[in-house]
C-alpha positions in Angstrom: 128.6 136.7 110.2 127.2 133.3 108.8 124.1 134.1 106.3 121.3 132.6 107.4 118.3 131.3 104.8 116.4 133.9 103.0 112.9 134.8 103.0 111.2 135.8 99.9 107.9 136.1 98.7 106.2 134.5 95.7 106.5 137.4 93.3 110.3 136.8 93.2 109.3 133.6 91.2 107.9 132.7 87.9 106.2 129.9 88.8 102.9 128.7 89.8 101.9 128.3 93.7 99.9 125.3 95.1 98.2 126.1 98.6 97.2 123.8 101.4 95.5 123.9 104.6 97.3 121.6 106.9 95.7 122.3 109.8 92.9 124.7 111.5 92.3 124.9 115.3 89.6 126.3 117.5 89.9 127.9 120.6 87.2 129.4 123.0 87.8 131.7 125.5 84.6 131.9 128.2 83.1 135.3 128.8 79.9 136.3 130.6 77.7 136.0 127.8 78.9 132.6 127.0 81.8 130.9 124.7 83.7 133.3 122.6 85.6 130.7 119.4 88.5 132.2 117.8 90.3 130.5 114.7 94.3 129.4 114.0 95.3 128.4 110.4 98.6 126.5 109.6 98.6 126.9 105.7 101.4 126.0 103.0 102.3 127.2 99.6 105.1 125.7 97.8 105.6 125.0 93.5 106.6 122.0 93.6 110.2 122.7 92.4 112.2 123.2 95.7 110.2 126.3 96.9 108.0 125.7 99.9 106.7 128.1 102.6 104.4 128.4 105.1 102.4 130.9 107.2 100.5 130.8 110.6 97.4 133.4 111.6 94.5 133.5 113.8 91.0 135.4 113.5 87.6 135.2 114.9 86.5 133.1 111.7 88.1 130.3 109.9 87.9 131.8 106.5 89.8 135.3 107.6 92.2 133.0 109.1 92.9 131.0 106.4 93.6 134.3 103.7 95.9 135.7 106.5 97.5 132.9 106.7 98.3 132.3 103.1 98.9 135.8 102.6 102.0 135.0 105.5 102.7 131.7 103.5 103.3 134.2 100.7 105.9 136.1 102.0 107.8 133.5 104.1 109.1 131.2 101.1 112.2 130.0 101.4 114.5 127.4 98.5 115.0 124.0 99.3 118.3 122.0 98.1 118.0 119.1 96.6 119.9 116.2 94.7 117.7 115.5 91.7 114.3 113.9 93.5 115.9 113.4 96.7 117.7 115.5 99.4 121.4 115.6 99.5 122.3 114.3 103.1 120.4 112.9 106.3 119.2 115.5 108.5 117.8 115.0 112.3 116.6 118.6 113.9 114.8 119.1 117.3 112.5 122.8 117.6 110.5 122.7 120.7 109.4 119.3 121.5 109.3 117.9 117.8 112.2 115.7 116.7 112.2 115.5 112.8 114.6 112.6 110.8 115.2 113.1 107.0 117.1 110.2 105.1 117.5 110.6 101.3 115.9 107.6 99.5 116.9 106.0 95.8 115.0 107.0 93.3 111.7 105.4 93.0 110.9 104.8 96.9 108.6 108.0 96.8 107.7 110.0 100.1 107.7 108.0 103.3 106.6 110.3 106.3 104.2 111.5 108.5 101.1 113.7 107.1 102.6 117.2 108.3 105.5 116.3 107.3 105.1 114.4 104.3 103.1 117.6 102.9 106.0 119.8 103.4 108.1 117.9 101.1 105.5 117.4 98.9 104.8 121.2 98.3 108.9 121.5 97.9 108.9 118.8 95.5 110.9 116.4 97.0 110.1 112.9 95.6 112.1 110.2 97.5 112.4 110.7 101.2 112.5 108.9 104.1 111.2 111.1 107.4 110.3 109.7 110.9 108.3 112.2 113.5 110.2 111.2 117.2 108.9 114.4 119.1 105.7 116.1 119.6 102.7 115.9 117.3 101.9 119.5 117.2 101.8 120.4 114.2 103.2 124.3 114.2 106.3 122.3 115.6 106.2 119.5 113.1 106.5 122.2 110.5 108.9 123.8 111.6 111.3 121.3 112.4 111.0 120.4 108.8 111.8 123.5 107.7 114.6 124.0 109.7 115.9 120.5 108.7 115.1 121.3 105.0 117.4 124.6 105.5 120.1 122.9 106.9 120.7 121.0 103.4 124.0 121.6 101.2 124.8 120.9 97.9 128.0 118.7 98.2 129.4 120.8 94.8 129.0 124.0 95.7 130.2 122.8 99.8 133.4 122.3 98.4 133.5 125.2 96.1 133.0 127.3 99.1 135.9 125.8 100.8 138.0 125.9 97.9 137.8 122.0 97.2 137.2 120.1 94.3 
């Protein structure tokens, strides 16, 4: 059975968390006595040093939506791979209808994406990126086909320790 990535939560870390709202959307719903607004929150946490997560609620007000998101943030973060400020390989992923491109950069070129997406590096600590948005501009899917591209990143040493190369 191939392991998949693994979720942790920010205790299993000694370091020190940075938040950020990336996005907050209202909804209304129409009932007898009028509108009735209800609240989504897409927030990210990540340190800065390859661990980045984020977390997705709703409520009836903005600010209870925002804790419960970060409280999810919290316990979804997951370890990013990287090859010293860049990442190690190029990386295209679809999820829903967002199409996300990561190119590793030389050093100095800094992060050159998207806002949704440039903020998901940014909270991993990844410093010189290239990434191009081709899908959708929601953001929930934005996000997540980061992620999933971030995941997908190996570590040419210990790829070829695995298979017994090198």
């Amino acid at each position: 059975m191939a392991k998949g990535p693994q979720k942790r939560r920010q205790e299993d870390f000694g370091t020190e968390f940075e938040e950020k709202v990336l996005y907050i959307n209202r909804c209304s719903k129409v009932v007898k006595g009028g509108r009735k607004f209800s609240f989504s929150a897409l927030i990210l946490v990540g340190d800065g040093q390859g661990h980045v997560g984020y977390g997705f609620a709703k409520a009836n007000e903005v600010s209870d939506a925002i804790r419960k998101g970060s409280e999810a943030a919290r316990k979804n973060i997951f370890e990013i791979e990287m090859e010293g400020t860049s990442i190690p390989h190029e990386a295209r992923v679809v999820w829903d209808g967002a199409e996300v491109l990561l190119k590793p950069a030389p050093a100095g070129t800094g992060v050159v994406a998207g806002s949704k997406v440039r903020s998901v590096l940014e909270l991993a600590g990844i410093k010189d990126v290239i990434a191009k948005n081709l899908g959708s501009t929601s953001p929930i899917n934005q996000v997540k086909a980061t992620f999933r591209a971030l995941l997908q990143m190996k570590n040419r040493q210990k790829y070829f320790a695995e298979r017994g190369r090198g």
